[in-house]
NUPA-146398 format. One line per 4 residues: number of its first residue (from 1); their letters; for each residue z, y, x of N, C-alpha, C. Coordinates in steps of 0.02 Angstrom, whole numbers, plus 50000, padded with zeros to 5 digits. Example, Ala and Ser with C-alpha at 12.3 -4.5 7.8 and 13.67 -1.06 7.14 Angstrom:
% NUPA-146398
1 = as = 50390/49716/50660/50390/49775/50615/50390/49835/50660; 50354/49888/50642/50357/49947/50684/50394/50002/50645 .
END
This chain:
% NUPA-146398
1 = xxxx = 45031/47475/45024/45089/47506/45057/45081/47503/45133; 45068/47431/45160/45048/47437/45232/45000/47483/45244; 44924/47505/45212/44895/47546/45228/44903/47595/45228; 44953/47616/45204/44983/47693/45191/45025/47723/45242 .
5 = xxxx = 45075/47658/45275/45097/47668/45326/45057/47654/45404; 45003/47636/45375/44947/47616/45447/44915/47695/45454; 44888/47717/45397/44868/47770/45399/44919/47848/45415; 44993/47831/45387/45028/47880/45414/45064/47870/45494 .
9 = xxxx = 45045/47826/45516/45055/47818/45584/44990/47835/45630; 44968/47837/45597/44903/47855/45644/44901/47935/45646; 44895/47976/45594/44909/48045/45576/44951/48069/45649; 45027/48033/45625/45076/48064/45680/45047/48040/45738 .
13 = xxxx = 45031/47988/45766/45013/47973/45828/44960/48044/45848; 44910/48046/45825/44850/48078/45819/44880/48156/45863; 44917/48180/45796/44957/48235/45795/45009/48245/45873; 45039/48198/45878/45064/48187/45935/45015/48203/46003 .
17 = xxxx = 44982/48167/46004/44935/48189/46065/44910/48244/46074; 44898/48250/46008/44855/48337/46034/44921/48386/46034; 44948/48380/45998/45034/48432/46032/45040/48420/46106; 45051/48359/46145/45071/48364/46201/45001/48377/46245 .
21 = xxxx = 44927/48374/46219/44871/48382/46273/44899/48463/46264; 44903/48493/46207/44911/48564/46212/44963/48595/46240; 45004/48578/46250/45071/48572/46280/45057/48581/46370; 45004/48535/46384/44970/48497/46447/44945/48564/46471 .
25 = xxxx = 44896/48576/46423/44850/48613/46449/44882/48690/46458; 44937/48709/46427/44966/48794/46418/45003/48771/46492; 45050/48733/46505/45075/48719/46568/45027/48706/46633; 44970/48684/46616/44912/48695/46689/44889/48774/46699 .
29 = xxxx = 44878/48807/46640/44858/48871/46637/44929/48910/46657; 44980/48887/46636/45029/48953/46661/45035/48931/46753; 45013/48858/46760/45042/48839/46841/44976/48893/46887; 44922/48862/46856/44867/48926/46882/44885/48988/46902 .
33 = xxxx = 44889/49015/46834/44911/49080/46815/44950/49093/46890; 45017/49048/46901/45068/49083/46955/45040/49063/47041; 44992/49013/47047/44959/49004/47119/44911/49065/47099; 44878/49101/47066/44818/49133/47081/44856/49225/47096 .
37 = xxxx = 44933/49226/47081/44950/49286/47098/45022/49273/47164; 44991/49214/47186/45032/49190/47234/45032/49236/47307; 45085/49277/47332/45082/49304/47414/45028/49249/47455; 45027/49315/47490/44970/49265/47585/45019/49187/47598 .
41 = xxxx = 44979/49153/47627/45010/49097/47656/45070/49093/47700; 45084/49155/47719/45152/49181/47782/45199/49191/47732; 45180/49235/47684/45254/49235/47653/45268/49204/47589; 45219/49155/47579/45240/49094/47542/45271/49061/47563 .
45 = xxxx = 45266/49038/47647/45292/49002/47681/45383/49022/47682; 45368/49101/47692/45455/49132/47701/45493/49125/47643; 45444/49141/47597/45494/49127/47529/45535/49050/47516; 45464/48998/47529/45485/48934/47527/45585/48939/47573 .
49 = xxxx = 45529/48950/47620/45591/48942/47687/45648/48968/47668; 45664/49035/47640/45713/49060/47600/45753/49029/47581; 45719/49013/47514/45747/48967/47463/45787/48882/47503; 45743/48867/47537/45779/48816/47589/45848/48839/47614 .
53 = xxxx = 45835/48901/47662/45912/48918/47690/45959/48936/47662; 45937/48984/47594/45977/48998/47551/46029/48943/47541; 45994/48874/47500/46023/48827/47466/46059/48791/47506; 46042/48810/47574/46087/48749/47620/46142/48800/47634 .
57 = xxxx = 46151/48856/47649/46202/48897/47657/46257/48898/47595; 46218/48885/47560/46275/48874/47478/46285/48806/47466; 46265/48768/47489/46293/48689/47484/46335/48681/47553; 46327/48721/47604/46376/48704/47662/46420/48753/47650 .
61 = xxxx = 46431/48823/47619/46472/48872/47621/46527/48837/47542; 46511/48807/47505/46546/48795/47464/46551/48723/47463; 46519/48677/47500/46520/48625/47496/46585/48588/47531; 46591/48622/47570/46621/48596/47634/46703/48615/47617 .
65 = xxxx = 46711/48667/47556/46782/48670/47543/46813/48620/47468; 46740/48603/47437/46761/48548/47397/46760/48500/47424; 46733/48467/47473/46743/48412/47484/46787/48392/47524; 46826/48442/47597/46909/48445/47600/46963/48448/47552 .
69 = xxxx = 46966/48463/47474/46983/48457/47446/46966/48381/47416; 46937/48373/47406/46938/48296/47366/46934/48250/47414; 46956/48262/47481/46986/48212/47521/47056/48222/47536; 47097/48295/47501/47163/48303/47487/47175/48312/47583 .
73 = xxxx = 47127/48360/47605/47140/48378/47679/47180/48440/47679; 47226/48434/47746/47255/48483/47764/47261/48502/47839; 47260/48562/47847/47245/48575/47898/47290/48572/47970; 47283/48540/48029/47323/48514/48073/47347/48566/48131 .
77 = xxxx = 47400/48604/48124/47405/48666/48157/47433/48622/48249; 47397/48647/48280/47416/48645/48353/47504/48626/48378; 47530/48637/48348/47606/48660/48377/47637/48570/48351; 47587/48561/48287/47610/48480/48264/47601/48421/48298 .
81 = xxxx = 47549/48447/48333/47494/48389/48344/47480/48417/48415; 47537/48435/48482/47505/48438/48546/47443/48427/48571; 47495/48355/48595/47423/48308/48649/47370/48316/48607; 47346/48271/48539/47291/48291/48530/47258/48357/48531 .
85 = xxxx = 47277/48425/48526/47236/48476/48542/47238/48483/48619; 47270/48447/48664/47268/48463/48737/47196/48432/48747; 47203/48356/48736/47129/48337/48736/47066/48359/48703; 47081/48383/48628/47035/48435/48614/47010/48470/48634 .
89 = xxxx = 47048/48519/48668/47035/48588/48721/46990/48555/48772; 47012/48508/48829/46980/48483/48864/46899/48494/48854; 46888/48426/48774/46848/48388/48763/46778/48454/48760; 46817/48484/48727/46762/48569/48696/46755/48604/48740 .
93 = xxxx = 46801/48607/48808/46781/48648/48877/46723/48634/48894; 46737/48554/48898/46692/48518/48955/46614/48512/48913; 46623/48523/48830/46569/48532/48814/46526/48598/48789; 46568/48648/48783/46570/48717/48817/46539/48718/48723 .
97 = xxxx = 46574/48717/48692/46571/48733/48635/46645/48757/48595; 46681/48796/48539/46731/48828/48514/46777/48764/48518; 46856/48765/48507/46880/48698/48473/46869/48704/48406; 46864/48643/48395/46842/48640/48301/46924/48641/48268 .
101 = xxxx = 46924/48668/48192/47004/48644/48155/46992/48583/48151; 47067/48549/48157/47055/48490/48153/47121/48470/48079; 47071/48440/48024/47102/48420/47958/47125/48352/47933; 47198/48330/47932/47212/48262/47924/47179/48248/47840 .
105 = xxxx = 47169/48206/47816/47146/48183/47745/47162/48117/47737; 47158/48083/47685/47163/48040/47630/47094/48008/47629; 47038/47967/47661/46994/47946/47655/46986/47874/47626; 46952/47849/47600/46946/47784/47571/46957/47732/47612 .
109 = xxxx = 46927/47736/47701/46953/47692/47752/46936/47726/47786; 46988/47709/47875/47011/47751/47916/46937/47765/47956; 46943/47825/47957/46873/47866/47981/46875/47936/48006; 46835/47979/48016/46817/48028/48057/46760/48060/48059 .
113 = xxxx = 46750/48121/48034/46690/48162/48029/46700/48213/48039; 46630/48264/48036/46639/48309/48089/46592/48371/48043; 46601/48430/48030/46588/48480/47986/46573/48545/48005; 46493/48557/48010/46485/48619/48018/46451/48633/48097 .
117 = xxxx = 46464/48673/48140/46431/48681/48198/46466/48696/48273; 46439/48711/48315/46484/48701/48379/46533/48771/48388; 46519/48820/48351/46571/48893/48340/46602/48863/48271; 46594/48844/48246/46630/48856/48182/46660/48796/48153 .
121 = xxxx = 46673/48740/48180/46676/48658/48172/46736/48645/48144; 46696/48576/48108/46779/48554/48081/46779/48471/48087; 46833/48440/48108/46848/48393/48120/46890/48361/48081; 46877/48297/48026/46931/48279/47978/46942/48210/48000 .
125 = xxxx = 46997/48191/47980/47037/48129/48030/47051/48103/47970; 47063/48044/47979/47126/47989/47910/47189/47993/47959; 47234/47991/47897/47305/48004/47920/47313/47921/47975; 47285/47885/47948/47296/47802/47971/47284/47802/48048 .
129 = xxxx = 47222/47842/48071/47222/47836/48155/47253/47867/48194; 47320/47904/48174/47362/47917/48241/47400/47844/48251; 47419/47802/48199/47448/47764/48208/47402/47700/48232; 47345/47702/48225/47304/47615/48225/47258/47654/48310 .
133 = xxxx = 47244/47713/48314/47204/47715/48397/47264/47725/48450; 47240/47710/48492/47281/47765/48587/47263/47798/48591; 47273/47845/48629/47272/47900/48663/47194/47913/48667; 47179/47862/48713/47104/47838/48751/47049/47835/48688 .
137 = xxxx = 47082/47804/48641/47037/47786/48587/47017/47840/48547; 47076/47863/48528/47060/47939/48489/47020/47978/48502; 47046/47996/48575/46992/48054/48629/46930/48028/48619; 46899/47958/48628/46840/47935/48623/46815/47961/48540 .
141 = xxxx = 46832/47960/48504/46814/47952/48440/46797/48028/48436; 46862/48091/48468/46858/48149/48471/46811/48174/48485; 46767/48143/48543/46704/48155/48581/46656/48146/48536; 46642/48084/48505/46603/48070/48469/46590/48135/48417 .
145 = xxxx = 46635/48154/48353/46645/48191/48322/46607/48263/48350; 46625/48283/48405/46618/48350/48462/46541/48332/48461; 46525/48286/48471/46428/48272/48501/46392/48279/48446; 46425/48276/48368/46392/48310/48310/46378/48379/48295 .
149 = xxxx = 46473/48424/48327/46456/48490/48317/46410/48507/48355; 46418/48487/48431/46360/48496/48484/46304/48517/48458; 46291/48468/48422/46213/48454/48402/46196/48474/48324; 46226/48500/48299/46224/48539/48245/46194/48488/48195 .
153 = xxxx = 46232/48425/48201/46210/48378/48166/46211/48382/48067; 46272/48401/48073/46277/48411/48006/46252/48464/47975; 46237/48529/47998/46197/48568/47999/46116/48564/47978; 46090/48528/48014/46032/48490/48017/46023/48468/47960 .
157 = xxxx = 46055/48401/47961/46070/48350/47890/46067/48376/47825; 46101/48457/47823/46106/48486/47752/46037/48526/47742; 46018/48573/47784/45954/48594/47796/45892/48541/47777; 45896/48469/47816/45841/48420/47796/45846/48414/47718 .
161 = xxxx = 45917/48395/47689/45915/48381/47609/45905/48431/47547; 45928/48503/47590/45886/48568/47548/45807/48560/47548; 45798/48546/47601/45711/48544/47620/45693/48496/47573; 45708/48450/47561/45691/48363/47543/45690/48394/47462 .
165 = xxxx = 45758/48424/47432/45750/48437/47353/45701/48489/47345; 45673/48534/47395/45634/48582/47374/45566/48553/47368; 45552/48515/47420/45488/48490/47408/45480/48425/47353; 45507/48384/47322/45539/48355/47271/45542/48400/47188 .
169 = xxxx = 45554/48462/47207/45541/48492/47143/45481/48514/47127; 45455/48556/47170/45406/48597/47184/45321/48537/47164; 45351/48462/47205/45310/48408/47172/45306/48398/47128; 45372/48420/47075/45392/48382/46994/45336/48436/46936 .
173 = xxxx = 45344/48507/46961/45329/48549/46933/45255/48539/46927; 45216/48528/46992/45145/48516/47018/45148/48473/46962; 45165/48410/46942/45132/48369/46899/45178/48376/46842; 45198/48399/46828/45219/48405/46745/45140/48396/46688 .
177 = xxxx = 45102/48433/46720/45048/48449/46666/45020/48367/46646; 45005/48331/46711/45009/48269/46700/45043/48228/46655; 45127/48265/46671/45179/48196/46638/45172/48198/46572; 45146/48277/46540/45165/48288/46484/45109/48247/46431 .
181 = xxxx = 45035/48237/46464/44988/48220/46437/44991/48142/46424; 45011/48130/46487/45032/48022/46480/45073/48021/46445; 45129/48062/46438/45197/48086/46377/45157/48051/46315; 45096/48108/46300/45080/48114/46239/45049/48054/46218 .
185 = xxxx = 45008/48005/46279/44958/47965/46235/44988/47902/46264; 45070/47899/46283/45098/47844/46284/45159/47839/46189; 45164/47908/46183/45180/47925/46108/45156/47904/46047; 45072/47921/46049/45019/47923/46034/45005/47819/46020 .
189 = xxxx = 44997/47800/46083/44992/47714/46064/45031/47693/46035; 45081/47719/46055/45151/47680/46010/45138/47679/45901; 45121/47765/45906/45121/47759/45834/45071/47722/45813; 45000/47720/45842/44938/47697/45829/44943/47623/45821 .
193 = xxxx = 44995/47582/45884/45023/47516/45864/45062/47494/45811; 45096/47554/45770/45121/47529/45710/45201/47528/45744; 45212/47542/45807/45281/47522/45835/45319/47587/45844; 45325/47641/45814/45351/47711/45841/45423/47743/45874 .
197 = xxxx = 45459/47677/45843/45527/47674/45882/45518/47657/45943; 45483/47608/45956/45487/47554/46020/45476/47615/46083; 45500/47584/46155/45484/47660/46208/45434/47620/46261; 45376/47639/46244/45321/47599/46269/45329/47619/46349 .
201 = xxxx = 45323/47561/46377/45316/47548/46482/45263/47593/46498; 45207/47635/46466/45158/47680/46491/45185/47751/46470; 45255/47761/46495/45271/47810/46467/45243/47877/46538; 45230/47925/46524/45203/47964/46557/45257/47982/46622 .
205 = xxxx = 45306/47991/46594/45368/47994/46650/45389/47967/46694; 45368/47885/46695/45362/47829/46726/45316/47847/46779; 45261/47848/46752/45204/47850/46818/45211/47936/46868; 45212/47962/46817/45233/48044/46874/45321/48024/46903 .
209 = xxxx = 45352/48020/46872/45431/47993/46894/45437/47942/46968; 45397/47906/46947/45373/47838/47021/45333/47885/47074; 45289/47928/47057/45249/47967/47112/45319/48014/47154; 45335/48053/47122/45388/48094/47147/45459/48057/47167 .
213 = xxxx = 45470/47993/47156/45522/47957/47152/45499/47915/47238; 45446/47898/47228/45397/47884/47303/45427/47941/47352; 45395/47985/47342/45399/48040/47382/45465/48052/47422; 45512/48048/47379/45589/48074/47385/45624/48017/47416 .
217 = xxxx = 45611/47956/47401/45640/47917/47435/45607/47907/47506; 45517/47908/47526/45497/47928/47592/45536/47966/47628; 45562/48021/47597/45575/48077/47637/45653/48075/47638; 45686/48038/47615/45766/48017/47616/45778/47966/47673 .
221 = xxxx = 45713/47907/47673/45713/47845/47726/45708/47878/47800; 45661/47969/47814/45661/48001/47866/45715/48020/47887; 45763/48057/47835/45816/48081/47845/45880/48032/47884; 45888/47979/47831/45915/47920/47861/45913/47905/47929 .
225 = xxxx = 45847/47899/47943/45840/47869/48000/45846/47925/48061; 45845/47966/48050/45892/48014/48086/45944/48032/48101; 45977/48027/48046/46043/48024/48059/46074/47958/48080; 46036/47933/48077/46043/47835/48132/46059/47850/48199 .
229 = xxxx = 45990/47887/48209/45960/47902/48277/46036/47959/48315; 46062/47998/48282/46084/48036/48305/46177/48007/48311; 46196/47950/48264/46244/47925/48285/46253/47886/48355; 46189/47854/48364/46192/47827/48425/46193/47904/48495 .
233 = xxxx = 46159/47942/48480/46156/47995/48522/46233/48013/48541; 46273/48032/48482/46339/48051/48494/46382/48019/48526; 46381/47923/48500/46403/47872/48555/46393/47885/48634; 46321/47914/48636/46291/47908/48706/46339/47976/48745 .
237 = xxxx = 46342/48038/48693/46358/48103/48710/46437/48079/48751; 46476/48044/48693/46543/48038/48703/46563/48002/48771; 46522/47933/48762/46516/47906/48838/46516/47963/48907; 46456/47992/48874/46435/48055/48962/46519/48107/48979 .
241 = xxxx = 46540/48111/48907/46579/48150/48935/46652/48142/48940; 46680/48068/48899/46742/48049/48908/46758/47995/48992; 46666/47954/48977/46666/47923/49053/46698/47840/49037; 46717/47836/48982/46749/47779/48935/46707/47733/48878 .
245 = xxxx = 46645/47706/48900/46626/47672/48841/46654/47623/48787; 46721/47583/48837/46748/47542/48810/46830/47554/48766; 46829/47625/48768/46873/47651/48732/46859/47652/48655; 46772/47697/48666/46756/47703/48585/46749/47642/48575 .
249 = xxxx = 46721/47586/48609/46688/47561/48575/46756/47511/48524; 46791/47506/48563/46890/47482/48534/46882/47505/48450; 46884/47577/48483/46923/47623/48421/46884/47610/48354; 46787/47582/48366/46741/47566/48326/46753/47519/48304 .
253 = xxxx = 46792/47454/48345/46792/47384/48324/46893/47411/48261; 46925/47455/48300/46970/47471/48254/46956/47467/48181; 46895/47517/48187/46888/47545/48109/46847/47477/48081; 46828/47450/48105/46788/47402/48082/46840/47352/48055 .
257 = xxxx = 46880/47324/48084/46942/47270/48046/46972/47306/47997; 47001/47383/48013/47046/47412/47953/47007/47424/47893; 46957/47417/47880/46911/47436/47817/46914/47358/47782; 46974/47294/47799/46972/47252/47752/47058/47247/47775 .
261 = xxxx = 47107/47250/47743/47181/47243/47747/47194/47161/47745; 47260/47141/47773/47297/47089/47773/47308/47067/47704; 47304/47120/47661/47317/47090/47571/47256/47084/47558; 47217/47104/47555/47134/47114/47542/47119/47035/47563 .
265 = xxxx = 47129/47009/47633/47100/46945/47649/47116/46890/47630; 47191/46893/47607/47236/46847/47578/47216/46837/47514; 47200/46881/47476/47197/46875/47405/47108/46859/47389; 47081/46878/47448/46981/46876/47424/46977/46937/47367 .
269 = xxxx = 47009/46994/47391/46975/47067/47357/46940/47101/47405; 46887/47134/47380/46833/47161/47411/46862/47216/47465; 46827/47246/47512/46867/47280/47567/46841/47379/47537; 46902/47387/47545/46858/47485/47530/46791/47513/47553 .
273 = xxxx = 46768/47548/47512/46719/47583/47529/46748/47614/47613; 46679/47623/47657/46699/47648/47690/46623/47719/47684; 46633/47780/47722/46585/47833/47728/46519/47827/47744; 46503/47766/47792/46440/47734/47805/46433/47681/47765 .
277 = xxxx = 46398/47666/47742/46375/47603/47712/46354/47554/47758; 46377/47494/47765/46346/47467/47829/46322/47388/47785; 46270/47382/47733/46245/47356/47676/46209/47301/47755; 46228/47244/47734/46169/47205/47765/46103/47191/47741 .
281 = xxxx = 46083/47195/47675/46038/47207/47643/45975/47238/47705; 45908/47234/47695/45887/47277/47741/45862/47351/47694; 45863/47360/47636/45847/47413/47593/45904/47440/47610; 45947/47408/47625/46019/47460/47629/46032/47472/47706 .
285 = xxxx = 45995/47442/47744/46022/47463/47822/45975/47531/47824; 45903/47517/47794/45869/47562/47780/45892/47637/47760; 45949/47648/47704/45964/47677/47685/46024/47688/47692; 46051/47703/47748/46115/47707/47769/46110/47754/47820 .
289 = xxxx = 46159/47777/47823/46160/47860/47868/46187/47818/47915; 46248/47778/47912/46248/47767/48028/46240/47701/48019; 46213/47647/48077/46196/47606/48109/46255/47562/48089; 46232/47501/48098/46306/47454/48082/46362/47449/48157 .
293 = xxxx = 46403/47441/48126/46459/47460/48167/46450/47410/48264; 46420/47350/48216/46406/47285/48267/46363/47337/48335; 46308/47339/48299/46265/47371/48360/46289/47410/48388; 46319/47473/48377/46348/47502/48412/46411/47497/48463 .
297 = xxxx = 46441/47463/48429/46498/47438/48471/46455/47362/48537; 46408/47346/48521/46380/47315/48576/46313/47352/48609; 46305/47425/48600/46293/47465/48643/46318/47500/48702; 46399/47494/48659/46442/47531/48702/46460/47488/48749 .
301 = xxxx = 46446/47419/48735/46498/47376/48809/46431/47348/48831; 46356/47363/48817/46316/47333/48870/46309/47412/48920; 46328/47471/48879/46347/47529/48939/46412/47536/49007; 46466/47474/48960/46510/47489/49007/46496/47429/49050 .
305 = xxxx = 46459/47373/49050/46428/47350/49082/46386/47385/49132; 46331/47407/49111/46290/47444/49161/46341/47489/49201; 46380/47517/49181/46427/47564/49228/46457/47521/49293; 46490/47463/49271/46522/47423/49325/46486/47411/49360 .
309 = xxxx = 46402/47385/49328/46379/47374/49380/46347/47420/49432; 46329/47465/49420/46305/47529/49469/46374/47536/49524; 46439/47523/49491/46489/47552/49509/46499/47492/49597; 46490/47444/49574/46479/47377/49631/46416/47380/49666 .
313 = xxxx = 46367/47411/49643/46328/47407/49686/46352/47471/49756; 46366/47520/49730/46389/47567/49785/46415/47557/49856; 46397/47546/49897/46414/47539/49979/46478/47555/49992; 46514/47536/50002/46598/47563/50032/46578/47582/50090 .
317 = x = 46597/47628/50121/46603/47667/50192/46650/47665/50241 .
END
């Protein structure tokens, strides 16, 4: 009886492999097949590129109204909300870009982001910071926000992560012919071991899955770290043009206490998610879109430092 089932495991194993080498091999021949009637290198390139802008125009053209919605935003008409659009106006003169709408929301903790580009921008607020910033503080934060549309940050950001899944697929597809064959003769050992349930660790998906899984996270750690790079930029932007380092940097140390409540500390419950991850972990500082709150906020006061001091060195007349 064991030999019967030694021998019918081997059959299927057997059988198994050569289904998925054949499998392997019709999928290398059809991938052929479509590089050998592939356009010139220019408009492979355009098509690629296409397909990039395409996808980012449909993840920012539709993206951007679900996700005001599932932050339960509404939109902040001028006539409600004066002063802040007086300083708005200002803030967008002086940076010679449109005023952005500006949308109160419901966020997990009190925060501020910024949507879309320097004509067409959107600015979403938590209801919590008219009441927890000043005047001074807000405007600072306002700036900040403004030095993204500026810079077509978010723009950017969505464009890099269209780019990032295209080349991510386009890799997956490249080695399928691969996955399917380690598929087969990780299938293949299993039955030949007598074990056919079991989901053997040489599974073909594993090793192509880890190659492309490599890849995507390389190219996520770039992204990241750009958008690191570019939070500090906006700090720097807001400074040049509010003239106030030690405003934002307040309104930063604000958000930084309100992301754990007076009941929260009392009781030892964990503090809300906030939009940045600010993971002390270093895989997670790694992988975190802005900078921890610390550094930045002691960027901003070794700037308002440097300011005083230039400001004393100056000769009175």
């Amino acid at each position: 009886m064991r030999l019967l089932f030694r021998t019918f495991a081997a059959v299927v194993g057997l059988s198994l492999l050569a289904f998925y080498a054949v499998l392997a091999v019709l999928t290398y021949r059809f991938l052929v097949l479509l590089w050998s009637v592939r356009p010139d290198p220019a408009t492979s390139v355009a098509l690629v590129g296409g397909v990039v802008l395409l996808t980012a125009w449909a993840n920012y053209r539709f993206g951007t109204s679900r996700l005001l919605a599932s932050v339960e935003a509404s939109r902040l008409l001028p006539e409600r909300a004066p002063g802040l659009y007086r300083r708005l106006d200002a803030l967008s003169e002086r940076m010679e870009i449109a005023t952005p709408t500006v949308y109160v929301a419901r966020l997990a903790a009190p925060n501020a982001f910024a949507l879309g580009g320097p004509r067409d921008g959107i600015v979403v607020v938590d209801r919590s910071l008219f009441r927890m910033l000043s005047g001074d503080e807000f405007e600072a934060l306002l700036a900040h926000e403004l030095a993204h549309l500026e810079g077509y940050d978010g723009l950017v950001q969505t464009f890099a992560f269209s780019a990032l899944r295209t080349v991510v697929s386009v890799l997956a597809v490249a080695l399928l012919p691969v996955a399917l064959f380690l598929e087969g003769v990780a299938r293949a050992t299993a039955w030949l071991r007598g074990t056919p349930t079991a989901t053997p660790l040489s599974n073909g998906g594993y090793g192509v899955g880890g190659v492309v899984t490599l890849v995507a996270v390389g190219l996520t750690l770039f992204v990241r770290a750009y958008s690191r790079r570019r939070e500090f930029a906006a700090d720097d932007r807001a400074v040049e043009v509010t003239g106030r380092p030690l405003s934002l940097a307040r309104a930063l140390e604000r958000l930084q206490q309100a992301t754990e409540s007076p009941l929260s500390r009392f009781f030892g419950l964990p503090a809300p998610p906030t939009p940045g991850p600010e993971d002390e972990t270093r895989l997670g500082r790694l992988l975190s879109t802005h900078p921890p709150l610390e550094a930045r906020i002691e960027r901003l006061v070794e700037s308002a430092e440097e300011r005083d001091a230039a400001a004393r060195s100056i000769p009175i007349r």
